[in-house]
N, C-alpha and C positions, 0 to 999 in steps of 0.2 A: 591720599587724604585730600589732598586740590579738587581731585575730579568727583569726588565723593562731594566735597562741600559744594561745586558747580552746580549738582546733579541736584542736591536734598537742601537746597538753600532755604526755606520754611521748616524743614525738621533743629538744622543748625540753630536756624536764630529763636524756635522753640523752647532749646535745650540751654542755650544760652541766656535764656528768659528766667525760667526754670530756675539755672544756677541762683541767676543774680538774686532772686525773690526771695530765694535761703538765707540770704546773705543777713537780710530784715525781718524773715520768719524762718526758726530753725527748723530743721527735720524734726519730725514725731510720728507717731504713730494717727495722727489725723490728718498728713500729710496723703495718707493711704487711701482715706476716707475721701479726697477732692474726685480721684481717678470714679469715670462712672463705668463700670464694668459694664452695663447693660450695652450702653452704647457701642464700645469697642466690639465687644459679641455680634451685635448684630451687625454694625458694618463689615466685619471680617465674612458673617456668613453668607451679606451680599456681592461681594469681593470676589467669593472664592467659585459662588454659583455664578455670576454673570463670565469671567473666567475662562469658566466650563461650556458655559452656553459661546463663547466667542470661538473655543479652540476647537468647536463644531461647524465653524462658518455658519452658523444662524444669522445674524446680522447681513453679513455681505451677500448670503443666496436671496435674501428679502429684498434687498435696496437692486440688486439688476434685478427683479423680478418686476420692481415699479418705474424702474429705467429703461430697462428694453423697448425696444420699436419707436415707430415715429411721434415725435411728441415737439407742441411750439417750445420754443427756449424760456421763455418766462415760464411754463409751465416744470421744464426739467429745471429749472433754478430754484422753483418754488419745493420740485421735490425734494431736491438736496439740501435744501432749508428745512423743512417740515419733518425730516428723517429724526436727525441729534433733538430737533425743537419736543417729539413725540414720544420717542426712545430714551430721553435723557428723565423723563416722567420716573420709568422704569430699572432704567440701568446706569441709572446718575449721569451728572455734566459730564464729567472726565473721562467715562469709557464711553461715553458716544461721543465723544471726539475722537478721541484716540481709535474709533469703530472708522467713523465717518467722512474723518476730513483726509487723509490718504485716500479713499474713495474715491471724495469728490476731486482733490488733484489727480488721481488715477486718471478721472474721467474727461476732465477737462483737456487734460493731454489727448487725450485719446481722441476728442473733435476739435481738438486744434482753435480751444478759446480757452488762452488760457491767461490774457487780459482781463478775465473775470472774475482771476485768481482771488487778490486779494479782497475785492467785497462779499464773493460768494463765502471765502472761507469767515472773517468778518463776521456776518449776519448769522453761519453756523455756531459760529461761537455763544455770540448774543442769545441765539435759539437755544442750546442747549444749557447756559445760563437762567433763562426765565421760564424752560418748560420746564425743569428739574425745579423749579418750586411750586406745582403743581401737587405734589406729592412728599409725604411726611418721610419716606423713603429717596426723594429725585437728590438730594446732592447731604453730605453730610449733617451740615450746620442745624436745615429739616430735621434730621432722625434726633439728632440731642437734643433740640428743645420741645419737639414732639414728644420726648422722653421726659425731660427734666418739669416741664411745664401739666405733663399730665395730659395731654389734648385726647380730644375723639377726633375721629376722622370727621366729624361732621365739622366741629368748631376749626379742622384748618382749612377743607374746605372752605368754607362758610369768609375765611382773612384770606388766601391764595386768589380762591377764584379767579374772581373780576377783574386780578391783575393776568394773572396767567391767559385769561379770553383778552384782555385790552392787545397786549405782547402777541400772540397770535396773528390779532387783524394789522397790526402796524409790519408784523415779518411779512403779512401777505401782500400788503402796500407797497413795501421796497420790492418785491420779488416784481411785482405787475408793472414797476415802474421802470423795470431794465429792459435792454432792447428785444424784441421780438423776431423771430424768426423761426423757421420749420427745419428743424434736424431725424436724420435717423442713425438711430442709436442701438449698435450691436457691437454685444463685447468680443475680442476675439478666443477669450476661455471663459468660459462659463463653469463659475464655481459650483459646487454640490456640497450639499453639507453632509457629512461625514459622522459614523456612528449615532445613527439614529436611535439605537436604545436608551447610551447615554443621555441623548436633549432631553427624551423624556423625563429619565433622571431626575438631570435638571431642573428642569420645569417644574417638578413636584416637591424638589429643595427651596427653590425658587419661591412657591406656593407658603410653604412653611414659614420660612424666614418671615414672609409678607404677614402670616396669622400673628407671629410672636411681636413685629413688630406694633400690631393693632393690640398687643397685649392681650390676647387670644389663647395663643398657646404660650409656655413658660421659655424662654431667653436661653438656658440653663442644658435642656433638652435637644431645642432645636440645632445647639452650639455642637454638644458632642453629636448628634446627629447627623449634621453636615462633614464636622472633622472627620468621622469614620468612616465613613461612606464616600470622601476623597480620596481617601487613605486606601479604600479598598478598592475602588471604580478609577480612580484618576488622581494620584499622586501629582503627577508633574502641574497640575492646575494649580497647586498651591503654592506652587513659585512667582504664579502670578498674580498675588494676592499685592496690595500696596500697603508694605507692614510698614513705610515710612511716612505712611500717612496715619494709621495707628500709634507709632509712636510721636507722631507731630500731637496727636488728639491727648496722649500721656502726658505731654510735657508743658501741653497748653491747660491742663484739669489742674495742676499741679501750680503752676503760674497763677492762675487766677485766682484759685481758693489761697494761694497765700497774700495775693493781691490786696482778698475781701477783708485779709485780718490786719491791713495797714489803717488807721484811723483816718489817717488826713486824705487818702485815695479813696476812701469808701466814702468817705462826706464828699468828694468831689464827680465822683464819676455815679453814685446815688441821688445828688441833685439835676446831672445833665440828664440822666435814664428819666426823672421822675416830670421834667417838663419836656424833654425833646428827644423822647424813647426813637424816633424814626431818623431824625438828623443825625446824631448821637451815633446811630449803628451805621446810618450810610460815610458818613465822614470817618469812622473808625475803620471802614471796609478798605477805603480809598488806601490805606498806610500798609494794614497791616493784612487785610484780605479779609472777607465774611467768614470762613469757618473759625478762625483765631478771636475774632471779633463777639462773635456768637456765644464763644465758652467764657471770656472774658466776661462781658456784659450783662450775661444774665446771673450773675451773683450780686448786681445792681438793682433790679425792676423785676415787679410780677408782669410788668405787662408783657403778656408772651407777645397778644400782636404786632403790637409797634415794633418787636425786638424781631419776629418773626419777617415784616414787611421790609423794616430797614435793613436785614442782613441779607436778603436776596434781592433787593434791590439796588443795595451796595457792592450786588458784583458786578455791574455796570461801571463805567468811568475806568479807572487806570487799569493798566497790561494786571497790575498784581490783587486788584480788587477778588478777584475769581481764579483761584489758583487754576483751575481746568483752562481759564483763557493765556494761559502759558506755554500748556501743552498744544495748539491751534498755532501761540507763535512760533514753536520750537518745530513742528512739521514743514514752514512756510520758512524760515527760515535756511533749512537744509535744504532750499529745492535751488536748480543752479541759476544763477544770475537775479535772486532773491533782493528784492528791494527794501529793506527792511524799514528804513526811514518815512518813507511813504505808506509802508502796512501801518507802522505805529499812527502815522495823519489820518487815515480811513478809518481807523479802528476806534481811535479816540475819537474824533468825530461821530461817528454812528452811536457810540454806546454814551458821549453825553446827550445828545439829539433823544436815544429811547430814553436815558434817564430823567433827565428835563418831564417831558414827556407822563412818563408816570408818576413824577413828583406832583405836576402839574393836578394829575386824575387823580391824585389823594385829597388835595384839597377840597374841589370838585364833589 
């Protein structure tokens, strides 16, 4: 039970939210009604294909493919930066961490800079924080209120953008501003990726999920579609799904919607949303993390923007802002003679420095 609560420390304090909210509004059958099924569906069906596409080595034959041979060091810092920053668009923050950043410590061992460690992994992090709000798909909190708010791809394009290209050029800034030098770079096993029928597979699960999630094709369809089609192709992939982030997202629907039916919480957390929609989500990010932040909050404010900018911009600042920058510290952490006090100094530093930064460009 210890290592269990260690391990799902956001599911616990979830569930324990949850309790407590019963406590002031009892169970019913509208209780039922908070949980957004769509939502759960379709992150499970990305879950389950990204998964598939990883336990094919897609990712890792791509990234030596852009590493191999001789290349300046800002340039390979820049790659290994720009990988999670690109990929995380696609296959959310947390699995292009969890893809990327063992990579990048791979590699760094492997040329013997591994003094780089902690800002290279650092700025990975940050990257797959702020590319993963590119996309109404790049990290959860996106897909629910892409969902709940009703958007078109145009209208989130249209609030992401400009932050997602700002975040781009400032990753490109730090990258250029690190020492330079000429390395070459060759692995000593060169991965291959493995069961090439299935990627395809994949890739056209993949394809789907992305229609349903434009509200394209139906939610419903593409659900049992993906489940059978693991079932029959690739059962063990759906061990790798993260149902304890599924049921963190249960018990955060559940929390909120009974949050909304407290009087004195709804006049108070309704007047912060209604003048200071963006502070509001970044300062609630800092506590409690932007996906918990997100489901919370928008039972407060139509304005998706504000709700949309300050939650992804509120996974900058503290280790628990972005649950995905947990798992960046918990790889770095295991590596031997880990300095961990100093990662916390670098990390917080860089990601108030971006945050500052694009606070600054809101106003602007």
């Amino acid at each position: 039970m210890i290592e269990f609560i260690k391990k799902e420390k956001v599911l616990c304090i979830a569930a324990i939210s949850a309790f407590i909210s019963m406590i002031f509004v009892p169970p019913s059958m509208e209780t039922l009604s908070f949980i957004d099924v769509r939502v759960l569906a379709l992150l499970f069906c990305l879950m389950a294909v990204i998964a598939g596409l990883k336990q094919c080595n897609v990712f890792i034959v791509f990234a030596q493919c852009l590493l191999s041979g001789r290349k300046q060091l800002r340039v390979f810092f820049l790659i290994l930066v720009l990988l999670p920053f690109f990929s995380s668009m696609f296959i959310t923050n947390d699995v292009a961490l969890i893809t990327f950043v063992p990579f990048a410590i791979l590699v760094l061992d492997m040329i013997d800079r591994k003094q780089y460690l902690i800002p290279i992994i650092t700025l990975q992090t940050i990257a797959a924080n702020l590319g993963s709000m590119a996309t109404p798909f790049g990290n959860p909190q996106n897909l629910f209120l892409y969902t709940k708010y009703g958007l078109t791809i145009g209208d989130f394009f249209s609030i992401m953008g400009k932050f997602t290209f700002l975040a781009l050029v400032l990753l490109i800034v730090c990258c250029m501003l690190m020492k330079n030098e000429t390395l070459e770079v060759s692995f000593p096993e060169k991965v291959h990726m493995i069961k090439p029928k299935d990627v395809i597979l994949f890739v056209v699960l993949f394809i789907l999920s992305l229609l349903s999630v434009l509200h394209i094709l139906p939610y419903q369809a593409v659900f049992l579609i993906v489940v059978v089609t693991m079932l029959l192709v690739s059962p063990v992939v759906l061990k790798d799904v993260d149902y304890a982030l599924l049921l963190t997202f249960v018990c955060f629907f559940i929390f909120s919607g009974n949050i909304g039916k407290i009087d004195w919480m709804q006049e108070f957390l309704g007047s912060c949303m209604k003048d200071y929609a963006i502070p509001t989500a970044i300062a609630s990010s800092q506590v409690i993390s932007n996906v918990p932040s997100a489901v919370l909050l928008s039972s407060f404010t139509n304005q998706a923007s504000g709700l949309l900018i300050g939650t992804n911009l509120g996974g900058l600042g503290t280790l628990i802002a972005s649950l995905a920058s947990l798992i960046s510290f918990k790889f770095y952490a295991n590596e031997p003679h880990a300095d961990t006090g100093k990662y916390l100094k670098v990390f917080t530093g860089y990601n108030l420095i971006f945050l500052l930064i694009l606070i600054i460009f809101i106003f602007i």
